[in-house]
N, C-alpha and C positions, 0 to 999 in steps of 0.2 A: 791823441798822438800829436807830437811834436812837431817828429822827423820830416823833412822836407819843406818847412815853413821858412824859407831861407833867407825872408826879408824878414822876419820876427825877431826884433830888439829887443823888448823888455819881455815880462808876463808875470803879472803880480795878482797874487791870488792867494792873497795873506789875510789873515782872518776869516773862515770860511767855513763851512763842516767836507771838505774835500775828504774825501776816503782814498781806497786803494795804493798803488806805486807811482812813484813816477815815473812817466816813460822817460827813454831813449832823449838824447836831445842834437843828436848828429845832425847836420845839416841846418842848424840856424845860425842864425848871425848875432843871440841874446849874449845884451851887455849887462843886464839885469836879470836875476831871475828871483822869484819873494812868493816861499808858498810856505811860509811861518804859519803856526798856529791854527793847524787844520787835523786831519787824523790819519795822514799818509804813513805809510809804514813799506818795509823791506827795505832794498838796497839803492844808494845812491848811486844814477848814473855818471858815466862821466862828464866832467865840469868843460864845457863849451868854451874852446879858447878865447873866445871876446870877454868873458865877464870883466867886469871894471872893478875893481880893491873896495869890499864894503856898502856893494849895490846888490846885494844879496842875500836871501835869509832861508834856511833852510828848516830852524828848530825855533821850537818845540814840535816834533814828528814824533815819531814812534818810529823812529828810520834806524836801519842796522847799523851801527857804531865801525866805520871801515878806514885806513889814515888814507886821505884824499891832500897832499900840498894845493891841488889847485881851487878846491873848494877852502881851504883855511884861506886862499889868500881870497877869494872871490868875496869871502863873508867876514870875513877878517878878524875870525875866530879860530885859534891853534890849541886844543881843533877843534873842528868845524861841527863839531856836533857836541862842545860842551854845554850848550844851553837847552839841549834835547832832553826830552821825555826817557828817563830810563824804559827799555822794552820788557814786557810783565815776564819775559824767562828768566829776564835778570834781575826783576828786584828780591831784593831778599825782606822774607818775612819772618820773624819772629816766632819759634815752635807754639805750636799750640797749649796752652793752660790746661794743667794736671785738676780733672775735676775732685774737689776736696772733699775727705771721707766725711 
């Protein structure tokens, strides 16, 4: 958990095998936040009014595709989860091959 860490600037924890969601991020003061290329999935929290334009990374996650302006502006990506991992409900796969008589 984040929440309550009120003097917490950054938190980068990019490249990692990080599972789960991520929490809550109310109550910090992050100008930065960098949890790229890990295996976090669900829903993005809301985007912590300090963030700085492009001190931010959020994808490649497994994270729900939701329109966030303040996470575009924070990663500087519109939008903010174009460089994300499609999520396996959504990728489409190709029917299966008819086995031949």
């Amino acid at each position: 958990m984040l929440t309550g860490l009120t003097q917490l600037g950054s938190f980068f924890v990019d490249d990692n095998r990080l599972t789960g969601t991520i929490p809550q991020l109310t109550g910090t003061s992050l100008m930065a936040f960098r949890v790229a290329n890990n295996q976090l999935k669900g829903d993005v929290p809301s985007a912590p009014p300090n963030l700085i334009s492009d001190a931010s990374s959020l994808c490649p996650n497994y994270l729900n595709h939701t329109f966030d302006p303040a996470w575009d502006a924070a990663t500087s990506q519109t939008p903010w989860y174009t460089n994300c991992v499609i999520p396996l409900k959504h990728r489409w796969s190709p029917p299966p091959k008819k086995p031949h008589p």
